[in-house]
C-alpha positions as CSV (number, residue, x, y, z in Angstrom):
1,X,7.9,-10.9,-0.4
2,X,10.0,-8.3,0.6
3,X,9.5,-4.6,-0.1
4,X,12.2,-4.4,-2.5
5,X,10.4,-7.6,-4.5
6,X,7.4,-5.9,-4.1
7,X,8.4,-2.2,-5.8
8,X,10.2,-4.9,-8.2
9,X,7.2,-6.5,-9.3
10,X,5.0,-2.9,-9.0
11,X,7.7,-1.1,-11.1
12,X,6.1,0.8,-14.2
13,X,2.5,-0.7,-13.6
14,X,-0.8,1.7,-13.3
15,X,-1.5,4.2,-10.8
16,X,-3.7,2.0,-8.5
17,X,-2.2,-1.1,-9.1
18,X,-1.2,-2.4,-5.7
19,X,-0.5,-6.2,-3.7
20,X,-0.8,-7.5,-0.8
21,X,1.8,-9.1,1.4
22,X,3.4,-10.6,4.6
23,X,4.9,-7.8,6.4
24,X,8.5,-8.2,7.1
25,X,7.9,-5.8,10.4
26,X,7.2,-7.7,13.5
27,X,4.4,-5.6,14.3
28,X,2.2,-6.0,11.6
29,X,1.1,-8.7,9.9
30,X,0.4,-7.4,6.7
31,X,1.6,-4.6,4.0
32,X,0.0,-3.2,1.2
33,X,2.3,-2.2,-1.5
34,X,0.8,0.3,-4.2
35,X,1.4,2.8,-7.2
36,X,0.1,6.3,-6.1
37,X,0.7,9.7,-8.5
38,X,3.9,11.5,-7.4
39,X,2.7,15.0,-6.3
40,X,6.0,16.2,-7.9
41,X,6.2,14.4,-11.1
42,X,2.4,13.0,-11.7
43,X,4.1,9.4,-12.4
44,X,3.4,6.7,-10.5
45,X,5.7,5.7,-7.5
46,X,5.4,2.7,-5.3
47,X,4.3,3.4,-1.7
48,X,3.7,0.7,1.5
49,X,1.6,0.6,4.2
50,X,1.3,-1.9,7.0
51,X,-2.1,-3.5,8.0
52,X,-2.7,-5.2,11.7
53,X,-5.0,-7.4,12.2
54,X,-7.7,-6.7,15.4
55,X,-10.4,-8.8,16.9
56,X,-12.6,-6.1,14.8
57,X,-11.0,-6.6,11.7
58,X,-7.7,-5.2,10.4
59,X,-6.1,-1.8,11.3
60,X,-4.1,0.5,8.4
61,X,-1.0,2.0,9.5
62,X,-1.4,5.8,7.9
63,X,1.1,7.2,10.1
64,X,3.9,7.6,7.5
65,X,1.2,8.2,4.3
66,X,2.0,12.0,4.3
67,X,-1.3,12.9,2.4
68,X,-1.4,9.5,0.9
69,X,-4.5,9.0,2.9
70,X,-7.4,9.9,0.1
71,X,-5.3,7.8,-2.6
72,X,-5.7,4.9,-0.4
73,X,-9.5,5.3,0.4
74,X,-9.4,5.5,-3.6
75,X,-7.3,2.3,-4.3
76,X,-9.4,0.1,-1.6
77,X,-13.0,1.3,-2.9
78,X,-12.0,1.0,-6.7
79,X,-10.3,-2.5,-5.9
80,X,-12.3,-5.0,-3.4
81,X,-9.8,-5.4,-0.7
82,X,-11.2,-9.5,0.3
């Protein structure tokens, strides 16, 4: 799935709402795409982040999250990430 499918299939779903996919980056194995609040309008918008997996277990990218970072921990501990 790319990430335009992906904010496709997101588009006017709940804040929270969120999927996991094949990431279409070399790097990372995995993306999470997700409906966080806007800050500037309070609607939701569809964000990505990319997930790695480690010999530990798997890594979140937050580098590009802006302040997205306590939405995440949100998403993840309202919705079992298995």
């Amino acid at each position: 799935m790319t990430t335009e499918e992906a904010e496709a299939a997101l588009a006017g779903k709940p804040i929270g709402t969120f999927l996991l996919r094949f990431s279409e980056s070399g790097r990372f194995q995995y993306a999470c795409s997700y409906v966080a609040q806007s800050p500037q309008t309070g609607r939701g918008q569809v964000r990505h982040v990319q997930i790695q997996k480690v010999p530990s277990g798997y890594i979140v990218d937050t580098t590009k999250l802006e302040g997205e970072k306590v939405r995440l921990q949100w998403i993840f501990a309202n919705r079992p990430f298995y």
